[in-house]
KEVEX-740597 format. One line per field, with one value per atom (N, C-alpha, C, CB): residue in three letters; residue number from 1; atom name; y, x, z. Coordinates in steps of 0.05 Angstrom, whole numbers, plus 5000, padded with zeros to 4 digits. Glycine has a CB too. Layout:
# residues N
res	(ALA ...) $
n	(NUM ...) $
atom	(CA ...) $
y	(Y ...) $
x	(X ...) $
z	(Z ...) $
***
This chain:
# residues 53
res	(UNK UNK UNK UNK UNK UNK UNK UNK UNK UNK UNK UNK UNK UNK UNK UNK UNK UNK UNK UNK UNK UNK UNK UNK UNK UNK UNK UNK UNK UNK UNK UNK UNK UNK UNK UNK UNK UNK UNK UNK UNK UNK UNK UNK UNK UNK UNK UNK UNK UNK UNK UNK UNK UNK UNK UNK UNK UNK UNK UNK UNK UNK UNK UNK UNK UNK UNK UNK UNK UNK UNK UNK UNK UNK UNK UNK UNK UNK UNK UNK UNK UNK UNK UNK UNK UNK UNK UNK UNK UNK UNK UNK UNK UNK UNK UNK UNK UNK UNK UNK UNK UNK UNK UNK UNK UNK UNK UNK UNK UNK UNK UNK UNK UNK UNK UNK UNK UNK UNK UNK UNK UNK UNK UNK UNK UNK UNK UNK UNK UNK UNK UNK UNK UNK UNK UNK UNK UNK UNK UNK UNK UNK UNK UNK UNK UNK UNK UNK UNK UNK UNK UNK UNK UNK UNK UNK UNK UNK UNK UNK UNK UNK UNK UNK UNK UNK UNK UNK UNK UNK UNK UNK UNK UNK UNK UNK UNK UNK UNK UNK UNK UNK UNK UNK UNK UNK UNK UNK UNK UNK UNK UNK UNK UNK UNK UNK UNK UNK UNK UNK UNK UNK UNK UNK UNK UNK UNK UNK UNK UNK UNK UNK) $
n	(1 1 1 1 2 2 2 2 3 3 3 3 4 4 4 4 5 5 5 5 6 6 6 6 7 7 7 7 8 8 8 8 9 9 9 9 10 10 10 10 11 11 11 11 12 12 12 12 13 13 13 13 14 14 14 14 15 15 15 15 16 16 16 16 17 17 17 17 18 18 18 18 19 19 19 19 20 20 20 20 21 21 21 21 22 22 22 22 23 23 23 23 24 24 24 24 25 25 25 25 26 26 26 26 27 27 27 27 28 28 28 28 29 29 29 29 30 30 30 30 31 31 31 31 32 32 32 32 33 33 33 33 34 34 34 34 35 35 35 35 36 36 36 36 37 37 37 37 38 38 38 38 39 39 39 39 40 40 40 40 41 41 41 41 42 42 42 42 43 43 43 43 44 44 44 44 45 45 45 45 46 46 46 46 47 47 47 47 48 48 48 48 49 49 49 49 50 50 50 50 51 51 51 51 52 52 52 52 53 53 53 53) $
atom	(N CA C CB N CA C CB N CA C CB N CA C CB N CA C CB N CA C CB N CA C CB N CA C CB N CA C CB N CA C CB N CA C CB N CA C CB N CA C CB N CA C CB N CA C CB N CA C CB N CA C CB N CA C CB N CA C CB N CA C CB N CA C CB N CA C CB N CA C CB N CA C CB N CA C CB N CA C CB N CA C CB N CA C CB N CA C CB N CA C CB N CA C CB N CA C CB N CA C CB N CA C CB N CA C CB N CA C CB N CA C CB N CA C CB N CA C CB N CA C CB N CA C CB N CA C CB N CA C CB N CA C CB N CA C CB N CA C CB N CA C CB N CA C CB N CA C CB N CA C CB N CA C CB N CA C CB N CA C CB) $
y	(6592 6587 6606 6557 6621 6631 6623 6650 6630 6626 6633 6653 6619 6604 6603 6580 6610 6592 6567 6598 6550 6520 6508 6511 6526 6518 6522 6522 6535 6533 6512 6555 6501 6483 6495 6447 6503 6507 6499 6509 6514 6504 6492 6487 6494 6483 6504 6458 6530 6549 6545 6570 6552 6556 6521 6571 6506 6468 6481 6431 6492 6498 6507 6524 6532 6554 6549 6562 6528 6522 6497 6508 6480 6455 6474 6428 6483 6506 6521 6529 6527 6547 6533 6563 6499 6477 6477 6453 6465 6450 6477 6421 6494 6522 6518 6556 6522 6520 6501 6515 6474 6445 6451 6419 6465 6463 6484 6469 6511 6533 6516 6559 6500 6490 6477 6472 6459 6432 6457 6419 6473 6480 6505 6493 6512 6532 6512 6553 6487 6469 6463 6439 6472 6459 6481 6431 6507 6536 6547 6554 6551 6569 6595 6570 6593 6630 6651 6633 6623 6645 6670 6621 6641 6653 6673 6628 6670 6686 6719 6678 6721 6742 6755 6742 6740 6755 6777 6746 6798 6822 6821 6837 6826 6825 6850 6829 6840 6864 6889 6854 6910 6939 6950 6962 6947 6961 6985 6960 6990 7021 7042 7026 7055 7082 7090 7117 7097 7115 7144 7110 7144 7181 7198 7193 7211 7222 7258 7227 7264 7279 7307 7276) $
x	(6917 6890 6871 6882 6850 6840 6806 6845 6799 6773 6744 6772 6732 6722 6695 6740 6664 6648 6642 6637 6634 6634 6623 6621 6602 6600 6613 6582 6639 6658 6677 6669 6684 6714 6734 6708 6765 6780 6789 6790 6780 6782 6762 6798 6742 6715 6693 6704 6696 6677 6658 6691 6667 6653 6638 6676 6651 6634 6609 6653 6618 6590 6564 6596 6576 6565 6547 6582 6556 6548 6522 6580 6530 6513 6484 6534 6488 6469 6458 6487 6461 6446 6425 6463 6440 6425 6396 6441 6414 6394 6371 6408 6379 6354 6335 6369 6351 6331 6315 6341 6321 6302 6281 6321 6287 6262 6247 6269 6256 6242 6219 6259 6234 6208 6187 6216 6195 6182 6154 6221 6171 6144 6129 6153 6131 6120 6104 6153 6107 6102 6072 6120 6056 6038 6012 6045 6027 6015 6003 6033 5982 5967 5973 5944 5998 6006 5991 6040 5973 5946 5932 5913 5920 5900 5916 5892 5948 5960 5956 5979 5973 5970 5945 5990 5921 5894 5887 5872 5887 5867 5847 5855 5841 5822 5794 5837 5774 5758 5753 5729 5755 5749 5722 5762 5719 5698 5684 5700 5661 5657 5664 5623 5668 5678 5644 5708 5640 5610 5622 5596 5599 5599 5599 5565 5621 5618 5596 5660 5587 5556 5573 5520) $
z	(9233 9222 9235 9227 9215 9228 9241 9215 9259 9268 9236 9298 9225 9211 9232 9204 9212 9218 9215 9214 9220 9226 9207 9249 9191 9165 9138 9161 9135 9118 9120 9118 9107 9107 9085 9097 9099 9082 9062 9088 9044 9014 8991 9016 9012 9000 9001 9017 9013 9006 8983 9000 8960 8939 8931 8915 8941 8940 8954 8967 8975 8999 8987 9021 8995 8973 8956 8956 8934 8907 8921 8882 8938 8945 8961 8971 8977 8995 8974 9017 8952 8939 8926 8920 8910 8904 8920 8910 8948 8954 8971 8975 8969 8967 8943 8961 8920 8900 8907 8875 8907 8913 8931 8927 8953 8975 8963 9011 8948 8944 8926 8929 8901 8880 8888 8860 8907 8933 8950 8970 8946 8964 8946 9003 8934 8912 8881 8900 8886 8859 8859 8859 8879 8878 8890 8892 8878 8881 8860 8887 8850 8831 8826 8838 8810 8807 8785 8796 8779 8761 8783 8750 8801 8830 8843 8856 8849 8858 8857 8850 8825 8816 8798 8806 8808 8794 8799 8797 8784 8799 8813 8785 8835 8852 8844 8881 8837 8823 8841 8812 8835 8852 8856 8838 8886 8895 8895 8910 8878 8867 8892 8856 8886 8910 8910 8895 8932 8940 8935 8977 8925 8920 8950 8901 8952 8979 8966 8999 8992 8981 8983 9005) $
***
């Protein structure tokens, strides 16, 4: 048998894998759900340039 990180189980990789990617998505939405991606991505208006003399 070989040495294995502790979060794999033989034969269940891809169970892992697949549950961890889940439960990523879940926290990503959880914390992005209640974000204004209008305000986000608004153009911020541009400051006239001064005329250099």
């Amino acid at each position: 048998m070989m040495n294995h990180p502790p979060f794999f189980f033989e034969g269940y990789t891809g169970l892992v894998v697949t549950i961890g990617a889940i439960i990523t998505l879940a926290v990503l939405m959880q914390v992005t759900a209640k974000v204004d991606w209008a305000e986000v991505f608004r153009e911020k208006p541009k400051e006239p340039k001064e005329k250099q003399p």
